[in-house]
N, CA and C atoms as a LAMMPS dump frame, in Angstrom:
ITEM: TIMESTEP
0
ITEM: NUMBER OF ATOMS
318
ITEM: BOX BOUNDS ff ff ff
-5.0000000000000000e+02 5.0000000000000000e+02
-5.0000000000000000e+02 5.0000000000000000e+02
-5.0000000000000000e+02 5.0000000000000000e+02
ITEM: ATOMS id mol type element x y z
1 1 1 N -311.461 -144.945 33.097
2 1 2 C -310.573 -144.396 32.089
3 1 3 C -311.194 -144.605 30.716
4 2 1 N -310.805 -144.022 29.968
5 2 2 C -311.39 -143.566 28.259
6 2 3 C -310.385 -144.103 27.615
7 3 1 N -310.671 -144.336 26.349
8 3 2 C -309.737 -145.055 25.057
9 3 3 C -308.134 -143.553 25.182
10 4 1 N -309.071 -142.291 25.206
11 4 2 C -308.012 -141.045 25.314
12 4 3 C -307 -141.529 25.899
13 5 1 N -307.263 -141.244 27.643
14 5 2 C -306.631 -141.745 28.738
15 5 3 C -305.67 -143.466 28.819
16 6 1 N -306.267 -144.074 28.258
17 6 2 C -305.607 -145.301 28.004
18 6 3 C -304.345 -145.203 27.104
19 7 1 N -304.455 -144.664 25.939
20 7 2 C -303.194 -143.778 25.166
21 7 3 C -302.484 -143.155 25.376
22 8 1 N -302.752 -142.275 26.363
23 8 2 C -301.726 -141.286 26.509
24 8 3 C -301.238 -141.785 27.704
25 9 1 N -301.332 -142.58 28.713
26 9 2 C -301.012 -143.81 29.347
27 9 3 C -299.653 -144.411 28.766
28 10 1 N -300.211 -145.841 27.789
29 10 2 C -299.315 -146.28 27.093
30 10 3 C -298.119 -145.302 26.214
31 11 1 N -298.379 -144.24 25.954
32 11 2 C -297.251 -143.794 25.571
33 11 3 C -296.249 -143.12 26.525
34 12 1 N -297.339 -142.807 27.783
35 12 2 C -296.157 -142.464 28.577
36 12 3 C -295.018 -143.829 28.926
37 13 1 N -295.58 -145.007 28.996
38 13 2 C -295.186 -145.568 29.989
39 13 3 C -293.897 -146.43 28.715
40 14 1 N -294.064 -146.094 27.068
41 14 2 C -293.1 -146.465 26.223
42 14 3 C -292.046 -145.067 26.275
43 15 1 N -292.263 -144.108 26.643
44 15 2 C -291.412 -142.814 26.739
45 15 3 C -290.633 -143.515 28.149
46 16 1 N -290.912 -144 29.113
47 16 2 C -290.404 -144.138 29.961
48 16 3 C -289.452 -145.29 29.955
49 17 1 N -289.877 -146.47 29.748
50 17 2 C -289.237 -147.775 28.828
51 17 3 C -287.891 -147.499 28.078
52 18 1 N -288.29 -146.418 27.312
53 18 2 C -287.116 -145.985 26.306
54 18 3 C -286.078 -145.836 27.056
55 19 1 N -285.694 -144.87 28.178
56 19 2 C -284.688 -144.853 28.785
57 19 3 C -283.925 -143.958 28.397
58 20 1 N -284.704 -143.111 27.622
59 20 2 C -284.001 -141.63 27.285
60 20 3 C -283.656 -140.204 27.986
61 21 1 N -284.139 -140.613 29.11
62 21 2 C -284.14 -139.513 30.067
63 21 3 C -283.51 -139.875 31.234
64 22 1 N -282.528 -139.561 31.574
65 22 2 C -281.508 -139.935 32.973
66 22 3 C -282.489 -140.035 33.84
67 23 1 N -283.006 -138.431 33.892
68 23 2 C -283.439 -138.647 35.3
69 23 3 C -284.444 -139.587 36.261
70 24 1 N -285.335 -139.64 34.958
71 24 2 C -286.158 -140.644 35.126
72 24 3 C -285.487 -142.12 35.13
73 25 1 N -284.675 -142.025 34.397
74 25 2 C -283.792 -144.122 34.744
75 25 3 C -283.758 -144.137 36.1
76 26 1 N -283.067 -143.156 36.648
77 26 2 C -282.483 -143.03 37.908
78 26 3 C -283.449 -143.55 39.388
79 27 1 N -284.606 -142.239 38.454
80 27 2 C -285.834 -142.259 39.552
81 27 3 C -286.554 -143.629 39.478
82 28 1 N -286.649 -144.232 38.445
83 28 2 C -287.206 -145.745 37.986
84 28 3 C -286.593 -146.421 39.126
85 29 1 N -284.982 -146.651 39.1
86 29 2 C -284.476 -147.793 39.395
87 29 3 C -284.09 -147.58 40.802
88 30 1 N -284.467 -146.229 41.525
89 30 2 C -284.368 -146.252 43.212
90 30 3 C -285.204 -146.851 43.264
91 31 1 N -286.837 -146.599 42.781
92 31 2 C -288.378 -147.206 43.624
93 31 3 C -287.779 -148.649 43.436
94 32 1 N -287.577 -148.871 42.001
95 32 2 C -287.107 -150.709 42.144
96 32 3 C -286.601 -151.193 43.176
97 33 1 N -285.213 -150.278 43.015
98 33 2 C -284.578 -150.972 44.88
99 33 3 C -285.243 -150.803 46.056
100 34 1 N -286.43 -149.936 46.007
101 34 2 C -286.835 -149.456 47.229
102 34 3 C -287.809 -150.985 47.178
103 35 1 N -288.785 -151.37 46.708
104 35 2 C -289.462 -152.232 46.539
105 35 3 C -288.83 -153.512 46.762
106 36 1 N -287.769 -154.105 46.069
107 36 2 C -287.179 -155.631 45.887
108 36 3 C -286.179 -155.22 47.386
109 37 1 N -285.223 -154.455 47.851
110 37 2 C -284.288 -154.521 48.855
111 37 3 C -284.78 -155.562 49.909
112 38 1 N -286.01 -154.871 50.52
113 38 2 C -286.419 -155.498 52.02
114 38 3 C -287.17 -156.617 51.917
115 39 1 N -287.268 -157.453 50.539
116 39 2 C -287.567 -158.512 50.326
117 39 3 C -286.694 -159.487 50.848
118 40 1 N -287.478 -160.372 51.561
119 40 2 C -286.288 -161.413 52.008
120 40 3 C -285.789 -162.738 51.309
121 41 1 N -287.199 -163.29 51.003
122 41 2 C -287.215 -164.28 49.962
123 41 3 C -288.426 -163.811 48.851
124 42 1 N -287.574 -164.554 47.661
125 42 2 C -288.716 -164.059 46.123
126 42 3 C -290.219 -164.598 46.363
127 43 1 N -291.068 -163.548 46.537
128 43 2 C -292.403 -164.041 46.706
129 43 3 C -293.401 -164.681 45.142
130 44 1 N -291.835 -164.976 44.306
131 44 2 C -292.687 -165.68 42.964
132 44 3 C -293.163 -167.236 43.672
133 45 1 N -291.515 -167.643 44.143
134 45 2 C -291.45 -169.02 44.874
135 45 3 C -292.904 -169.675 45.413
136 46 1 N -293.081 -168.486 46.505
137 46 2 C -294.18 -168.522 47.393
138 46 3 C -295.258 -168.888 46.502
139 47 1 N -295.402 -167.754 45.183
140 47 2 C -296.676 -168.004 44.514
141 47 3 C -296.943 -169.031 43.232
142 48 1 N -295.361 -169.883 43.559
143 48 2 C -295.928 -171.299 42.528
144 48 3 C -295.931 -172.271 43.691
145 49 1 N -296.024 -172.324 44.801
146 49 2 C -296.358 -172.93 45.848
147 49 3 C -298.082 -173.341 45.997
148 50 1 N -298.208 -172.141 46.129
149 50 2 C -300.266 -171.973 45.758
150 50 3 C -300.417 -172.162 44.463
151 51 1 N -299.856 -171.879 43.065
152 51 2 C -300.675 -172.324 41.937
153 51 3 C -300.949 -173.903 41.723
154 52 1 N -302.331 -174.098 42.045
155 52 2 C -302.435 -175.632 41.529
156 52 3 C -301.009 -176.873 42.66
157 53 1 N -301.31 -176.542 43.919
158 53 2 C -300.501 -177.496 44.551
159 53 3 C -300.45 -178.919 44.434
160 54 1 N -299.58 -179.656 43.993
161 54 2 C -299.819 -181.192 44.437
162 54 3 C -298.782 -181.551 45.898
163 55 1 N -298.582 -182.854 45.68
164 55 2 C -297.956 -183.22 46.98
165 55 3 C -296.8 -182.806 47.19
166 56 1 N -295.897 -182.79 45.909
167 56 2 C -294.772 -182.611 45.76
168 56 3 C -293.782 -181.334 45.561
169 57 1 N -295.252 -180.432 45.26
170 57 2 C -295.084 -178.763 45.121
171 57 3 C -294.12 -178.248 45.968
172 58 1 N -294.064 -178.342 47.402
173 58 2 C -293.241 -177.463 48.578
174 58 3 C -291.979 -178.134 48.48
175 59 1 N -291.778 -179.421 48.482
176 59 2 C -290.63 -179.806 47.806
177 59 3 C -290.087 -179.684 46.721
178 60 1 N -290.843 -179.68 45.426
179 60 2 C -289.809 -178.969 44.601
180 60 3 C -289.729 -178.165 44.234
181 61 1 N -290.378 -176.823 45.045
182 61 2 C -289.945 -175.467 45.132
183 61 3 C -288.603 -175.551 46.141
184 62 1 N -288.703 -176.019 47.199
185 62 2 C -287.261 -175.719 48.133
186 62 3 C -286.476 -176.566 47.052
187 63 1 N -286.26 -177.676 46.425
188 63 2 C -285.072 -177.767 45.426
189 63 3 C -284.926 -176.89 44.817
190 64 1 N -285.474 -176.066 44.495
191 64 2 C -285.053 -175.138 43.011
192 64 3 C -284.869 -173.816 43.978
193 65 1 N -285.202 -173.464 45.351
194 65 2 C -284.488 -172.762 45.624
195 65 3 C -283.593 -172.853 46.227
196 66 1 N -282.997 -173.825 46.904
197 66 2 C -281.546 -174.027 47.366
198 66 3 C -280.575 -174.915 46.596
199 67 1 N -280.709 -175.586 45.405
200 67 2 C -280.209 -176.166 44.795
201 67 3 C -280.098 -175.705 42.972
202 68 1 N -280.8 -175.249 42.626
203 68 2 C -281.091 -174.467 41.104
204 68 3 C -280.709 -173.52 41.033
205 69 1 N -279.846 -173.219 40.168
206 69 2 C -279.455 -171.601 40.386
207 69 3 C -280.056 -171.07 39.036
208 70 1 N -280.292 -171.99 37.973
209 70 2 C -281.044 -171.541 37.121
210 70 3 C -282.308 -170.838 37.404
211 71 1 N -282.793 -171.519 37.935
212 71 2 C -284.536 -171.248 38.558
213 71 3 C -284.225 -170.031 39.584
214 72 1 N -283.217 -169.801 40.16
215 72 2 C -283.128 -168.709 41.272
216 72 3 C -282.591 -167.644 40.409
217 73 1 N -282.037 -167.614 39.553
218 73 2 C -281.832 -166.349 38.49
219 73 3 C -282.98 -166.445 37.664
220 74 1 N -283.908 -167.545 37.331
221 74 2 C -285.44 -166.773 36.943
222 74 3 C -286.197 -166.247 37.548
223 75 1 N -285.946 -166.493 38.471
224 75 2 C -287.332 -166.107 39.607
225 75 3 C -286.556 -164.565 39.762
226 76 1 N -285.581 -164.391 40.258
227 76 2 C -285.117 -163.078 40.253
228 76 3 C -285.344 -162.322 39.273
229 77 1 N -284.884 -162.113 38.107
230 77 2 C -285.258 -161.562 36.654
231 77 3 C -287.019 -161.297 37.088
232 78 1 N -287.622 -162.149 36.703
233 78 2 C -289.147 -162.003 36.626
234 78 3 C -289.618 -161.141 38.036
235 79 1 N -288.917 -161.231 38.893
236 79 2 C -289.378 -160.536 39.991
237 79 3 C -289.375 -158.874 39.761
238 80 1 N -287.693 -159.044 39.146
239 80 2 C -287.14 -157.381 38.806
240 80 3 C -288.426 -157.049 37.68
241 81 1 N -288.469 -157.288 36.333
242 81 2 C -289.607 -157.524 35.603
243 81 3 C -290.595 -156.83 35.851
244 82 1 N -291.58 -157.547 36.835
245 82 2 C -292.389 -157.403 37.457
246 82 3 C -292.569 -155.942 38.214
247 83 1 N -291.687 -156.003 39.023
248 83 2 C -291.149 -154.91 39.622
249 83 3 C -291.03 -153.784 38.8
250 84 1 N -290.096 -153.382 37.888
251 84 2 C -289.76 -152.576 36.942
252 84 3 C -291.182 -152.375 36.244
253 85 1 N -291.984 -153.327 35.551
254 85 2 C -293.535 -152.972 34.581
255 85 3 C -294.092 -152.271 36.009
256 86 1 N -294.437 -152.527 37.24
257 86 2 C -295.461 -151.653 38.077
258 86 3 C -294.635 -150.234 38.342
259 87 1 N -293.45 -150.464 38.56
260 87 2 C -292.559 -148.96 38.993
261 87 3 C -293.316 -147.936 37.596
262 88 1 N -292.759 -148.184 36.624
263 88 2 C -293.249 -147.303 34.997
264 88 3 C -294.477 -147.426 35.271
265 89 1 N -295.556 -147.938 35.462
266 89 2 C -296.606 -147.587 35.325
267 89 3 C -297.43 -147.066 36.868
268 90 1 N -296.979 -146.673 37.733
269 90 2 C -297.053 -146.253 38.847
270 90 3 C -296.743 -144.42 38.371
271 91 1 N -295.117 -144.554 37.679
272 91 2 C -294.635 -143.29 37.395
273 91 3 C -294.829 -142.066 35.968
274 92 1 N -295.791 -143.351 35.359
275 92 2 C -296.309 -143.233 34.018
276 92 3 C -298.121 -142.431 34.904
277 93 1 N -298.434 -142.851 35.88
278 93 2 C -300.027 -142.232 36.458
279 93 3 C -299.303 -140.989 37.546
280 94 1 N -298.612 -140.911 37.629
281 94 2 C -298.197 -139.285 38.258
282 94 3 C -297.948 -138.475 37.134
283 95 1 N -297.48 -139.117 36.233
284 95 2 C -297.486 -137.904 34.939
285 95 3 C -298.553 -137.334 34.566
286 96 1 N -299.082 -138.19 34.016
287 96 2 C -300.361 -138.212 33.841
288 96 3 C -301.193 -137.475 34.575
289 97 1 N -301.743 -137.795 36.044
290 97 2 C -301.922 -137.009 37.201
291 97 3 C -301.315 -135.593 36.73
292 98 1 N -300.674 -135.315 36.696
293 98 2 C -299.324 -134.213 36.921
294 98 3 C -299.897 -133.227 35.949
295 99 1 N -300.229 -133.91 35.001
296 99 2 C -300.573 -133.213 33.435
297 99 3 C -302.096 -132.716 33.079
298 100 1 N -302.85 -133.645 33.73
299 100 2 C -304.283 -133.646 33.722
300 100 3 C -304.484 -132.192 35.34
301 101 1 N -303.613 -132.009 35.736
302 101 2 C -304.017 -131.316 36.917
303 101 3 C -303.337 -129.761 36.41
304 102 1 N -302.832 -130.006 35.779
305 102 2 C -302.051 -128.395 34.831
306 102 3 C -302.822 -128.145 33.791
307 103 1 N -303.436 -129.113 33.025
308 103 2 C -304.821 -128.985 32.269
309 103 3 C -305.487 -128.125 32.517
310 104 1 N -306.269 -128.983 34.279
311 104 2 C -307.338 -128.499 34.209
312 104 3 C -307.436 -126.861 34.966
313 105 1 N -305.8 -126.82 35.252
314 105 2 C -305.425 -125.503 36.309
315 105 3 C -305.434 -124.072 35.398
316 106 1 N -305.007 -124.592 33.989
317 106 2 C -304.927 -123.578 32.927
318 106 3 C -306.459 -123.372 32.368
C-alpha cells in the first residue's frame, strides 16, 4: 500500500466510526455479533495468561474471572473494542476494494 491508499483507508474507516449512516451501523454491529456470539470464554483472559507468565498468573486470572466483575466488564469492553476496530477496518477494505475496482472498470 502507498501513502494514497493508506488515506483514503483512514478516512474511510473515520466515515465509518462516525456512525452516520444506518446502514452501515447495522451492517458493523451484525459482523460484531457474528464474531463475539460463538465465543465461549474472552480470549483476552487466555492472552494475559501467556503474557510474561509467573506462578501465580493462571490463578489470578481465574480470580478475576469468576470473582471480579470489574475485570470481566474490562475484558468484555476491550474485546467488543477490538472486535468493532477489525469489523471497520475489514469493511473500510471492501470499500475500498469496491472503489478501486469501479476505478479501474471505468
Amino acid at each position: 500500500m502507498n501513502i494514497q491508499d493508506v488515506r483514503e483507508l483512514k478516512q474511510i474507516v473515520e466515515t465509518l466510526r462516525s456512525g452516520s449512516n444506518e446502514l452501515e451501523n447495522e451492517l458493523i454491529k451484525q459482523r460484531i455479533d457474528e464474531v463475539i456470539e460463538p465465543i465461549k470464554s474472552n480470549p483476552i483472559f487466555e492472552l494475559l495468561i501467556k503474557l510474561n507468565e509467573t506462578d501465580n498468573t493462571k490463578r489470578a486470572i481465574q480470580y478475576l474471572v469468576d470473582y471480579d466483575m470489574d475485570a470481566q466488564g474490562k475484558g468484555e469492553d476491550s474485546l467488543y473494542d477490538l472486535v468493532e476496530a477489525r469489523v471497520i477496518a475489514e469493511r473500510a477494505f471492501e470499500i475500498y476494494d469496491h472503489r478501486k475496482d469501479y476505478r479501474g472498470a471505468a
